[in-house]
BAMI-300006 format. One record per residue: x, y, z of N, C-alpha, C, O in turn; residue in three letters. Coordinates in steps of 0.001 Angstrom, whole numbers, padded with zeros to 6 digits, always signed. Each point is the difference from the previous one (the first is absolute). Layout:
! BAMI-300006
XYZXYZXYZXYZAla/...
END
This chain:
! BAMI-300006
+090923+141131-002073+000635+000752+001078+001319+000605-000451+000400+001131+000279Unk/+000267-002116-001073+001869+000817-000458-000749+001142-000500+000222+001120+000460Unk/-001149-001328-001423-000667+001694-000758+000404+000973+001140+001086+000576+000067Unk/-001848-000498+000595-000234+000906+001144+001442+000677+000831+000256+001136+000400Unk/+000385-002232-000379+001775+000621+000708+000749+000460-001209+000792+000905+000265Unk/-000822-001314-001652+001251+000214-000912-000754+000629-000809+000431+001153+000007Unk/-001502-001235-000864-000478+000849-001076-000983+000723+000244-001017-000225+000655Unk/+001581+001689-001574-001175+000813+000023-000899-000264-001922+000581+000347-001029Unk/-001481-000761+001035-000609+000285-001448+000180+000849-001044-000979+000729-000161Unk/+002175-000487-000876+000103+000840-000845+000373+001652+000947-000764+000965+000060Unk/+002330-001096+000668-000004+000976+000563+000348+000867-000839+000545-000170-001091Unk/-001046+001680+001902-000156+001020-000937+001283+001309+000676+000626-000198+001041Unk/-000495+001262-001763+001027+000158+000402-000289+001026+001478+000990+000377+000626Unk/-002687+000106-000049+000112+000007+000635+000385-001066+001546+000692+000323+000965Unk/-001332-001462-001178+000221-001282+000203+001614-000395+000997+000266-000326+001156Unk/+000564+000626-002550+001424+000104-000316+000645+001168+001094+000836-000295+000854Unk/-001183+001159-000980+000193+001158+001229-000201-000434+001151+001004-000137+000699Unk/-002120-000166-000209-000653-000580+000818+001219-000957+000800+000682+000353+000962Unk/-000649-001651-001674+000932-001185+000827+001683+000874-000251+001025-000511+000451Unk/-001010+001520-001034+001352+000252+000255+000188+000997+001457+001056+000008+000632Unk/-002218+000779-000255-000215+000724+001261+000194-001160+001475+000678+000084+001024Unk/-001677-001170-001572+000132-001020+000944+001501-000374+000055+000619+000108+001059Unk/-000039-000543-002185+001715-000537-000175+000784+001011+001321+000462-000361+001082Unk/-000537+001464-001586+000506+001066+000609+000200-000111+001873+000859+000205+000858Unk/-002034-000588-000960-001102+000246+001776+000739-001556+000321+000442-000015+001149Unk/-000230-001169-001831+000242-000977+000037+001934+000249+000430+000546+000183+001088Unk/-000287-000230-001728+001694+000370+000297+000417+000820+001086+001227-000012+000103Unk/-001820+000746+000776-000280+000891+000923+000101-000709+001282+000570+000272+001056Unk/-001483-001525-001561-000298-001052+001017+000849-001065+001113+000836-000740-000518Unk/-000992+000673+001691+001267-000834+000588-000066-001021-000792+001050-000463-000445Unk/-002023+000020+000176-000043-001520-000496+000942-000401-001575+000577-000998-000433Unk/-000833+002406-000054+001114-000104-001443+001194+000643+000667+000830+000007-000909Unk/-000443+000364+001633+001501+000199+000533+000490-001181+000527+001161-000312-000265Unk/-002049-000614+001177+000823-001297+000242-000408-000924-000638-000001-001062+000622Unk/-000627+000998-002397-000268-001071-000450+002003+000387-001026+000906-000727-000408Unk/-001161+002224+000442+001621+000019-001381+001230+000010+001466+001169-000118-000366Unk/-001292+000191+001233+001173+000216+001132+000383-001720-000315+000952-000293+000722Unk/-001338-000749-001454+000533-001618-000396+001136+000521-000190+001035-000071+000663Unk/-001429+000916-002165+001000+000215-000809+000285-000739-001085+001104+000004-000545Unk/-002221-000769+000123+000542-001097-000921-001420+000158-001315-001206-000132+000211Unk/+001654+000336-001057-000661+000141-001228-000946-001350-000088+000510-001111-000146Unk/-001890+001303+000246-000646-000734-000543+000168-000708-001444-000725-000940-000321Unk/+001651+001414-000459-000626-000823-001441+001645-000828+000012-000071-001080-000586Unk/+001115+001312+000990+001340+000000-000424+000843-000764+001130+000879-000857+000088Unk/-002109+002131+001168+000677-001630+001503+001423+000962+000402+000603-000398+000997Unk/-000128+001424-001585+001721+000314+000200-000446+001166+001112-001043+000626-000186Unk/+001922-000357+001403+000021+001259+000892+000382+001301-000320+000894+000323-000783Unk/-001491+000276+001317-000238+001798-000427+000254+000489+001216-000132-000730+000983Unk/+000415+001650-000899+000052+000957+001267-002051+000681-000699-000595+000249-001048Unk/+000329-000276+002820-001957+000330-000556-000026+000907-000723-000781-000063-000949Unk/+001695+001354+001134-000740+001202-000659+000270-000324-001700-000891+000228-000818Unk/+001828-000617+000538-000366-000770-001288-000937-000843-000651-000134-000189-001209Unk/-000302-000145+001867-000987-000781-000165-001648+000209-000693-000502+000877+000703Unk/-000038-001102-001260-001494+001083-000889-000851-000877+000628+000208-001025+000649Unk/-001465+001771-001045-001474-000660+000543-000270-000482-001510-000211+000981-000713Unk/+000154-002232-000008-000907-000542-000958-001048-000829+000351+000000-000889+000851Unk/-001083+001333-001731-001538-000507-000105+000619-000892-000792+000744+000231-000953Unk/-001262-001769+001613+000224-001327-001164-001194+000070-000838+000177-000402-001150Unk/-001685+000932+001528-000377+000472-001353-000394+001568-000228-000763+000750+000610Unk/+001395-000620-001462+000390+001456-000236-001280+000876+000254-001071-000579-000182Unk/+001036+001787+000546-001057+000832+000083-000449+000228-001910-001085+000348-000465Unk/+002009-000597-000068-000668+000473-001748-000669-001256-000345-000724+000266-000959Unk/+000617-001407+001242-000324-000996-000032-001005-000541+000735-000475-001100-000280Unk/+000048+001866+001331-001388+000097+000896+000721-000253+001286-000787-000201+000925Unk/+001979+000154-000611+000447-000270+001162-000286+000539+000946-000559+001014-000420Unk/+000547-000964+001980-000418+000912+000960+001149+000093+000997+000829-000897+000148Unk/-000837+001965+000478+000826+000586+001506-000448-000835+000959-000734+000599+000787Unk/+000910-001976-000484-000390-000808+001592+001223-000789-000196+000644-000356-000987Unk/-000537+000199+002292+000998-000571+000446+000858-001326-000496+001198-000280+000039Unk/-002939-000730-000752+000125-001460-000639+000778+000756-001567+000254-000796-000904Unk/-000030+001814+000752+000579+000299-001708+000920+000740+000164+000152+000804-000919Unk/+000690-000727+001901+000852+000720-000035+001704-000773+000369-000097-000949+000779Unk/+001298+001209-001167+000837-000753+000635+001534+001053-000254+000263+000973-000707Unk/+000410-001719+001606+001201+001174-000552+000537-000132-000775-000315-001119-000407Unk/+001102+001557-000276+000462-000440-001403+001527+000677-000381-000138+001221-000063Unk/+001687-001673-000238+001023+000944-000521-000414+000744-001030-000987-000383-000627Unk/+001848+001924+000152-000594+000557-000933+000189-000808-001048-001073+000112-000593Unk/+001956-001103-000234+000174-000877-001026-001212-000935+000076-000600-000116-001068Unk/+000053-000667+002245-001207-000539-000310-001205+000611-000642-000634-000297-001013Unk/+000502+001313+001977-000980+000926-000574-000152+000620-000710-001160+000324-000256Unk/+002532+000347-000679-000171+000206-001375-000209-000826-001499-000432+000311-001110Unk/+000988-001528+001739-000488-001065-001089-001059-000549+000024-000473-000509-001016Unk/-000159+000491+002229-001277-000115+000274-001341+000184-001165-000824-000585-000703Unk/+001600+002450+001341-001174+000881-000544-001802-000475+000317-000599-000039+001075Unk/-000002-000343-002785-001746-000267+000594-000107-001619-000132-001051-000447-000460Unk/+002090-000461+000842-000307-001449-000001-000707-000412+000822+000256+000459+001114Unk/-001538-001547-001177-000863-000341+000985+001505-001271+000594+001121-000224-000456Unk/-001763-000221+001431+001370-000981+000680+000053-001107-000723+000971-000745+000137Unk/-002337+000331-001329+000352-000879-000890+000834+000060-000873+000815-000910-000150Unk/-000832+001831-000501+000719+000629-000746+001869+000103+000402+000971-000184-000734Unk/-001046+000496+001978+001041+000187+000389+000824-000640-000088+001162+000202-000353Unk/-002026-001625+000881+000786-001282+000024+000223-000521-001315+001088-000548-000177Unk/-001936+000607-000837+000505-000125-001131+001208+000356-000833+000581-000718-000814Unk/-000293+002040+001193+001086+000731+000082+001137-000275+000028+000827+000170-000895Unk/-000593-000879+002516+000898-000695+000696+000330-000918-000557+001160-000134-000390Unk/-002111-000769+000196+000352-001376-001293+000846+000226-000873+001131-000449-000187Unk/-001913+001373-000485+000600+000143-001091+001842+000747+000019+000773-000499-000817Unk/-000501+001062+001280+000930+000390+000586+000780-001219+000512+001047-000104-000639Unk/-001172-000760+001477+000800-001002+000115-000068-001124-000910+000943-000767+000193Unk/-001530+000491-000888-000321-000896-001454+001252+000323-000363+000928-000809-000020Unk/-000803+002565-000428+001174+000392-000801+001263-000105+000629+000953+000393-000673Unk/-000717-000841+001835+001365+000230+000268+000708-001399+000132+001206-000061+000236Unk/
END
């Protein structure tokens, strides 16, 4: 069943177009205006004023990720650029590692 909500099979770049039209249609949505109106960055936890705030796929559309609601979260632009195509395992690995070092 996760198949079915988070991955698409070897997406392609029409595919890729595709969940970014949905992304689009998705952000539009009341439901993504009062999921970022928190204001609080999913990966980092710190407050944003919303319109700062981005739409990230925790698994990336290049990575088979999809446009639904279960893969999407808000994110600061610093999360989401370090992000980039990390699955959330990955991510967290990341994080580790990052505090290991300090």
């Amino acid at each position: 069943m996760i198949d079915d909500v988070f991955f698409l099979p070897e997406a392609s770049d029409e595919q890729i177009a595709r969940e970014k039209a949905k992304a689009r249609e998705l952000r539009r949505s009341q439901w993504w205006k009062r999921r970022r109106s928190s204001g609080v960055c999913h990966y980092c936890g710190r407050r944003f004023p919303a319109r700062e705030l981005t739409m990230d796929h925790l698994v990336p559309l290049i990575r088979g990720g999809r446009s639904v609601k279960s893969n999407v979260v808000p994110a600061c632009g610093e999360c989401n650029a370090k992000k980039k195509y990390l699955l959330p395992i990955e991510w967290d690995e990341y994080l580790e590692k990052l505090q290991a070092e300090e």
